[in-house]
matplotlib code that plots the C-alpha trace (Angstrom):
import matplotlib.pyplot as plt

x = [-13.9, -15.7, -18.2, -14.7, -13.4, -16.5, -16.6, -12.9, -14.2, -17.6, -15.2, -12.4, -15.0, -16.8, -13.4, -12.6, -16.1, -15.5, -15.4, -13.9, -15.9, -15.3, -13.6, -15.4, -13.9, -14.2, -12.7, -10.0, -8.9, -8.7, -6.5, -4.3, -4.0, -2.9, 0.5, 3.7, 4.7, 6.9, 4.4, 2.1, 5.3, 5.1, 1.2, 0.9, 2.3, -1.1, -3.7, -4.6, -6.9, -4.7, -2.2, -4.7, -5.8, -2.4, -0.9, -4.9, -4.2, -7.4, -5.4, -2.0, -3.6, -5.5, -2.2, -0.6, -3.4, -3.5, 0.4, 0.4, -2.5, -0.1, 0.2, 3.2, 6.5, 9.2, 12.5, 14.7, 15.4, 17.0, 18.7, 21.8, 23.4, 27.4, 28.4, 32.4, 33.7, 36.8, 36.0, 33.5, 31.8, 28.3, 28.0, 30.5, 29.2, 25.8, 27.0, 30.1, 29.3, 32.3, 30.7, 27.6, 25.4, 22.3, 23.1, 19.9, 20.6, 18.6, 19.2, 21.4, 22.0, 21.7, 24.6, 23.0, 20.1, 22.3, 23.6, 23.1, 24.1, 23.2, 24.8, 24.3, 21.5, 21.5, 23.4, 22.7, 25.6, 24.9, 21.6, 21.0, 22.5, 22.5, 20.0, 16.7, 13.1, 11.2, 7.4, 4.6, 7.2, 9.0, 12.3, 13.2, 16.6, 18.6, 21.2, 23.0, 20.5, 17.4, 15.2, 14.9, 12.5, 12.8, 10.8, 11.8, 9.1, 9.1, 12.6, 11.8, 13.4, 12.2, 14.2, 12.0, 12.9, 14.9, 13.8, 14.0, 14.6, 17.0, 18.1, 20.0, 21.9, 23.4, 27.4, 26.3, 26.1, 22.8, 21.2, 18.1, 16.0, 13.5, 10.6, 7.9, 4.0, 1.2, -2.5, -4.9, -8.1, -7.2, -4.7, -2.1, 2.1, 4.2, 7.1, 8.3, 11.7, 13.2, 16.0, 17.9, 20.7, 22.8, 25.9, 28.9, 28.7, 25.8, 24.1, 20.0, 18.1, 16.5, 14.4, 12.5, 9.1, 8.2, 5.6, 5.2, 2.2, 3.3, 1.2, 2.0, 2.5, 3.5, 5.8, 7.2, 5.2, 6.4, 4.5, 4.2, 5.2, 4.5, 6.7, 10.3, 13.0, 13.9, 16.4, 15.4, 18.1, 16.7, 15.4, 11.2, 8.5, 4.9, 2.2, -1.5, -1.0, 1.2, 4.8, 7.2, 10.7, 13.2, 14.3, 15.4, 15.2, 18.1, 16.1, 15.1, 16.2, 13.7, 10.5, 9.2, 7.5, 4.3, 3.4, -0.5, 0.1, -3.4, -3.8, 0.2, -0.2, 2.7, 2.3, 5.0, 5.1, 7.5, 9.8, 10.4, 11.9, 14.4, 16.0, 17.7, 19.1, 18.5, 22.5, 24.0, 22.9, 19.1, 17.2, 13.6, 11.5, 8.4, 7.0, 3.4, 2.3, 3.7, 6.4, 9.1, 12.3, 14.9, 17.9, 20.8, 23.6, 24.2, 23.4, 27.2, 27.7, 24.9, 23.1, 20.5, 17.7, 14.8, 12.2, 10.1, 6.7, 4.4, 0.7, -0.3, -4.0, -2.9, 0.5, 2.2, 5.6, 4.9, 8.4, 9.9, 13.2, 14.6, 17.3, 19.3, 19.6, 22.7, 24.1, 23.3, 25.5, 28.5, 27.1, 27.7, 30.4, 33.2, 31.1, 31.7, 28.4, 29.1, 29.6, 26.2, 23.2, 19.7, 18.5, 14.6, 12.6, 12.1, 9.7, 8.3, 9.4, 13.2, 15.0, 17.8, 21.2, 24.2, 28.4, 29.8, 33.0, 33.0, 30.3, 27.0, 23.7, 22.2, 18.6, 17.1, 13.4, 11.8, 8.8, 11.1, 13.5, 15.9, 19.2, 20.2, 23.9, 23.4, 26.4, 26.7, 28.4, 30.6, 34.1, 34.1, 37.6, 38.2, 39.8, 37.3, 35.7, 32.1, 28.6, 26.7, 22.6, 20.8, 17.0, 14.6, 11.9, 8.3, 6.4, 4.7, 5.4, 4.2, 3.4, 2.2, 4.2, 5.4, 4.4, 5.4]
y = [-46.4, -46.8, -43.9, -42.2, -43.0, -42.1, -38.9, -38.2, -39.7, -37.2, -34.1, -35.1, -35.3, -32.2, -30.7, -31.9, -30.5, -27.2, -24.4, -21.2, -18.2, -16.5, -12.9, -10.4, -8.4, -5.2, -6.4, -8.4, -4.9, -3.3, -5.7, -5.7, -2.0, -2.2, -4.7, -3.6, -3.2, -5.8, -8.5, -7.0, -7.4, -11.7, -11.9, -10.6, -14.4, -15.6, -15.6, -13.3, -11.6, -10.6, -9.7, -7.5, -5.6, -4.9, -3.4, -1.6, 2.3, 1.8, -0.1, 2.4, 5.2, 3.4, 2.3, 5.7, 7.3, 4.5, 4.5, 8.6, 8.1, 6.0, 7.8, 5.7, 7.9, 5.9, 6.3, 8.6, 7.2, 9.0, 8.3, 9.9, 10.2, 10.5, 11.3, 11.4, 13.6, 14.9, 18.7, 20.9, 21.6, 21.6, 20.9, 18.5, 16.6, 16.8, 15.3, 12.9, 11.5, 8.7, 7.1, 7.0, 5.1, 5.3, 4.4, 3.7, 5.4, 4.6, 5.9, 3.2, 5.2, 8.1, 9.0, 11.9, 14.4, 16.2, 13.7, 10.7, 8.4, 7.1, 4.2, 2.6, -0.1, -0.8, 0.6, 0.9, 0.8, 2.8, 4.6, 7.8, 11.1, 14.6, 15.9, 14.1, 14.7, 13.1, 12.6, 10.2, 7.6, 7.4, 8.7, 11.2, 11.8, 13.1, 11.1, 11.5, 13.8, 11.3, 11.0, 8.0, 7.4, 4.6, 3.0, 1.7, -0.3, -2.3, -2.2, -1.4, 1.8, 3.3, 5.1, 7.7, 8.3, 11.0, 14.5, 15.0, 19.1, 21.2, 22.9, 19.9, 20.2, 23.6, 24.2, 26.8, 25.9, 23.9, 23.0, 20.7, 20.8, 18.1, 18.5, 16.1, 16.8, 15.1, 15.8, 15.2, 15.4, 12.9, 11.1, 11.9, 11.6, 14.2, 15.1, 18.7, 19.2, 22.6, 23.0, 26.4, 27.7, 30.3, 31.9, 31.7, 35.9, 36.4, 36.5, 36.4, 33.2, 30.8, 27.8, 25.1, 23.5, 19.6, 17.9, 13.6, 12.0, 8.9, 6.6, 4.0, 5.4, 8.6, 10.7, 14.6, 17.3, 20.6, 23.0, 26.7, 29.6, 33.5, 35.1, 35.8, 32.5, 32.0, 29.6, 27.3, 27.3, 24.9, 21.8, 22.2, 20.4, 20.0, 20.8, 20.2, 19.5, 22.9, 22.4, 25.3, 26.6, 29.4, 30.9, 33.9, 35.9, 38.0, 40.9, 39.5, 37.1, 37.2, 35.1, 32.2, 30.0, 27.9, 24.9, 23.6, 19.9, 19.6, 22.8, 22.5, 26.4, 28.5, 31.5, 33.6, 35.0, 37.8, 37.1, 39.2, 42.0, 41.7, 38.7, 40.9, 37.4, 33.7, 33.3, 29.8, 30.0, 30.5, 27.5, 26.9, 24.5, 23.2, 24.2, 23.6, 22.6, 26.0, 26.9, 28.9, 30.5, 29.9, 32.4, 30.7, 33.3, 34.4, 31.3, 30.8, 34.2, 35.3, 32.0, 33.7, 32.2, 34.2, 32.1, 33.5, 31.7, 32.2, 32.6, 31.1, 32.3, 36.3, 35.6, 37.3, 36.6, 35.9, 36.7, 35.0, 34.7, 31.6, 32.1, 28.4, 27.8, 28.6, 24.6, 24.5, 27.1, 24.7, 22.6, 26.0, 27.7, 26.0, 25.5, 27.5, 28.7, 28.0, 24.3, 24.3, 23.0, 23.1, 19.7, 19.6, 18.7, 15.6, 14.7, 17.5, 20.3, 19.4, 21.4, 19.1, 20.9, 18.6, 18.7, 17.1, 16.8, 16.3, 14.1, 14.8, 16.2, 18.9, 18.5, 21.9, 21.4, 24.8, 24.6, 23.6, 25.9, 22.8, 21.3, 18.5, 16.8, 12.8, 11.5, 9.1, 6.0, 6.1, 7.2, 10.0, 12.0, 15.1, 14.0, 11.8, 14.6, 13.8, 15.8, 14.9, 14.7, 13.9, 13.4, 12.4, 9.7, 10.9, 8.1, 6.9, 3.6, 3.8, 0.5, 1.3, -0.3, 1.9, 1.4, 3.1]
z = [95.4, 92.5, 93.7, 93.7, 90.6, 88.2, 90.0, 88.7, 84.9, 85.3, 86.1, 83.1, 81.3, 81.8, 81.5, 78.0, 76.7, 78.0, 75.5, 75.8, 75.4, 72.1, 72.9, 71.1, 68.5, 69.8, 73.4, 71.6, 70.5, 73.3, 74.9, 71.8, 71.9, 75.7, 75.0, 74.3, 70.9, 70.8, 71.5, 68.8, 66.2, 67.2, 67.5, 63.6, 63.0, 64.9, 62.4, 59.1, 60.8, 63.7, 61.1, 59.5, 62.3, 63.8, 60.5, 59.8, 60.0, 62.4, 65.0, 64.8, 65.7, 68.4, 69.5, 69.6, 71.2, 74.3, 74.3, 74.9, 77.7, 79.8, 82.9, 83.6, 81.9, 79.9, 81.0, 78.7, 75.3, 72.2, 69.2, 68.3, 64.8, 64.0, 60.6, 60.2, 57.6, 57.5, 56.3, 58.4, 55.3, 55.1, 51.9, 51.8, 54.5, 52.4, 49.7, 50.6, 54.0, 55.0, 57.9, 59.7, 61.9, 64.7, 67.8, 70.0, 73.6, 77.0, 80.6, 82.6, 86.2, 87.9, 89.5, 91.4, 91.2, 89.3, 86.8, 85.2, 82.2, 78.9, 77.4, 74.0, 73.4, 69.7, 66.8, 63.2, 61.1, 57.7, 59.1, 60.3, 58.5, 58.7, 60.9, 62.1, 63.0, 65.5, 64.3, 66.3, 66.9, 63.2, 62.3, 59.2, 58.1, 55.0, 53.6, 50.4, 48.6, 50.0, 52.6, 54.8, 57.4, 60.2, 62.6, 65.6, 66.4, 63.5, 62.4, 58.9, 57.0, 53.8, 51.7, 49.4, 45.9, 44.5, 43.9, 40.0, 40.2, 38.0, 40.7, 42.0, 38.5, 39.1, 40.3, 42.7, 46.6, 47.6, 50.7, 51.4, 54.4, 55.2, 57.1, 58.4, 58.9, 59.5, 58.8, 61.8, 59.5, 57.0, 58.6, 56.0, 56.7, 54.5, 53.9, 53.0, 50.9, 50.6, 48.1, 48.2, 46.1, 47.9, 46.2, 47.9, 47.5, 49.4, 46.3, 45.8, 47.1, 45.0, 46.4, 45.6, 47.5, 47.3, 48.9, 49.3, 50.6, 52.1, 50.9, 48.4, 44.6, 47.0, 44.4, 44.9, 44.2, 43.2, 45.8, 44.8, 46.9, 45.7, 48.4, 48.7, 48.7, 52.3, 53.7, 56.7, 59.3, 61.9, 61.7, 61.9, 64.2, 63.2, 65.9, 65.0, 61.4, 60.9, 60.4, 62.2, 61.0, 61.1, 58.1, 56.6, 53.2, 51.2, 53.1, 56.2, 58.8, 61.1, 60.3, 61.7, 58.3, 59.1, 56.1, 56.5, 56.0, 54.9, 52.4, 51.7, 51.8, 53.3, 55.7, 58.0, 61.4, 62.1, 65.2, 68.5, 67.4, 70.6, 69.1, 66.0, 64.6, 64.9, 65.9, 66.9, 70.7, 69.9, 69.7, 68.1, 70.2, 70.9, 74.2, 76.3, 72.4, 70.7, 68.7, 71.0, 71.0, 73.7, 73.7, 75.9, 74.7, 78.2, 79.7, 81.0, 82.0, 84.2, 84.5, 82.8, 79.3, 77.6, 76.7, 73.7, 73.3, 70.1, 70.5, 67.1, 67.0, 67.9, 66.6, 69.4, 71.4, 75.5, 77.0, 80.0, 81.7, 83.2, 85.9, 86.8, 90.2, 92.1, 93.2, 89.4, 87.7, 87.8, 85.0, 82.4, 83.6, 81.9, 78.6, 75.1, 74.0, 70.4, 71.1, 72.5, 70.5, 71.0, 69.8, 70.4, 73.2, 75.7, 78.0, 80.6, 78.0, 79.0, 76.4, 75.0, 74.7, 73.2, 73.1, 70.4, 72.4, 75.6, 74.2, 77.2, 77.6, 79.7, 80.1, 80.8, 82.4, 81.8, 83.9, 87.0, 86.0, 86.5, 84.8, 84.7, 82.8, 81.2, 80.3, 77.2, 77.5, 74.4, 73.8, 71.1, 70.5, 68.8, 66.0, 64.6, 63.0, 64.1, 63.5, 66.5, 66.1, 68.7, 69.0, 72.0, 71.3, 72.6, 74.4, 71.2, 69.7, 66.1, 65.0, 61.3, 58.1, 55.8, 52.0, 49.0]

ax = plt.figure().add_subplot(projection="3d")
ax.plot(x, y, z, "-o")
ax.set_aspect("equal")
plt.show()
């Protein structure tokens, strides 16, 4: 027994001198960059060093770059914006939104192969705005003459300062269009304003170019542009550090405008020639990693989509049509084209097309030449006067704290 019992004192003993290990740096990193997000928004309470690292521009792209590796696809997530206003005014909703909010959306069932559902999973009162873009996990949207960008991840939203141009000071009619870029080579988040003045009598175009590193002491710079005015009229995507957008000029509608993030240089690319005007059921997408043109006009008559895809280093147009499948045509044939919208891509190239009322989704996979209608969760009626945007979150969770 007492053989026995100084065993049991030997082994409590050895156990109390034990010492873990120390993880290396380099490993510890690793296995940060491989937990979910939310975690790594808890373990920045840890130590200074762990808070360091996690919020290090080092460790955010890491993060991105493991998160987009993940072989393992997230289930369909986007974020949808209502702004209420009670005049279909552009430029009243511009300038005198009444209500608005973000409501977070995630997929709750499938109901069949055909069709599933969204329903709502957060919503942010007072957030959100007229029109959003989607950039390496982080939100930009326009509200009341500013941009705002949000982040999911962390929760935190930035509001950017004012644009101090004279154009803004004019009675004539004026639009903004903002635009979000990011520079692979330095690393560099920017956003692009365009301010246009368009008389009511079709009058000549005047616009305005502004540039803001995001960065703190960021501020708007006034970018140059020797060409003709143009007038975006769909909301842009940036691919490899270029930022693409439609747009058109008091003598030309058809041009596809490319900003450098890095050179902040502009440049143009005329469009097919077949598609003689960028009308309401033509839709400017990012497909397969280029900038393309979807033209669903005919989509509810004949089942039938041309697919325009830009070859950026010839600058060419590759032309292809998509026919829907038969058991599919259901799902369009009771839809008026000009309630359809094209509102950007999801995963596997699924084109997103929206309803504002009946308030749904089609998903349009282009490389399975498949359709598919989600349903969101929310009662919406017609006469709440709403301006649906809806935008699909890629797989990255970006992780980096904004500063100004």
């Amino acid at each position: 027994m007492r053989r026995a019992r100084g065993g049991k004192m030997r082994r409590r003993q050895r156990r109390d001198d034990f010492v873990a290990p120390e993880i290396p740096f380099d490993l510890m990193i690793h296995i940060l960059g491989r937990l979910p997000a939310k975690s790594l928004m808890r373990f920045r309470c840890v130590s200074k060093l762990w808070s360091g690292l996690i919020r290090s521009r080092y460790f955010t792209n890491l993060y991105l770059t493991v998160a987009s590796s993940r072989l393992l696809p997230r289930p369909l997530g986007l974020y949808m914006s209502l702004v209420e206003n009670n005049s279909n005014d552009y430029l009243e909703l511009w300038e005198y939104p009444r209500k608005h909010q973000l409501l977070s959306l995630r997929l709750s069932s499938s109901i069949n192969s055909s069709e599933s559902s969204l329903k709502p999973e957060l919503t942010f009162p007072g957030m959100g705005g007229h029109k959003m873009v989607v950039l390496r996990g982080l939100i930009l949207y326009s509200l009341c003459r500013k941009a705002c960008i949000y982040n999911p991840t962390t929760r935190q939203d930035v509001i950017l300062p004012a644009i101090k141009s004279k154009i803004l000071d004019q009675r004539e009619p004026k639009y903004v269009h903002y635009f979000f870029g990011h520079d692979p080579v330095h690393d560099h988040y920017k956003i692009v304003c365009t301010i246009v003045i368009h008389p009511r009598d079709r009058g000549k175009i005047t616009s305005e170019h502004w540039v803001f590193l995001l960065e703190p002491g960021g501020f708007w710079k006034k970018v140059e542009y020797d060409d003709q005015p143009h007038m975006p009229t769909r909301e842009g995507f940036c691919i490899n550090g270029v930022i693409y957008y439609l747009a058109f000029t008091h003598t030309c509608r058809d041009n596809v405008y490319c900003f450098d993030v890095r050179s902040e240089e502009f440049s143009k690319i005329q469009a097919p020639l077949e598609v003689s005007e960028f009308g309401q059921s033509v839709g400017f997408i990012e497909h397969g990693g280029k900038p393309a043109l979807l033209d669903y006009t005919h989509i509810g008559e004949t089942g039938v989509s041309e697919l325009w895809v830009l070859e950026v280093d010839g600058g060419t147009w590759l032309r292809k049509s998509l026919v829907l499948k038969p058991c599919q045509r259901h799902l369009v044939d009771d839809i008026d084209i000009l309630d359809l919208s094209v509102h950007g891509t999801g995963q596997n190239d699924e084109v997103i097309l929206a309803l504002c009322w009946p308030c749904y989704l089609l998903c349009y996979d282009l490389i399975k030449n498949d359709l598919r209608k989600v349903i969101i969760n929310r009662e919406i009626t017609p006469d709440q006067h709403l301006f649906v945007y809806v935008k699909v979150m890629d797989k990255c969770e970006n992780i980096m704290h904004l500063e100004l």
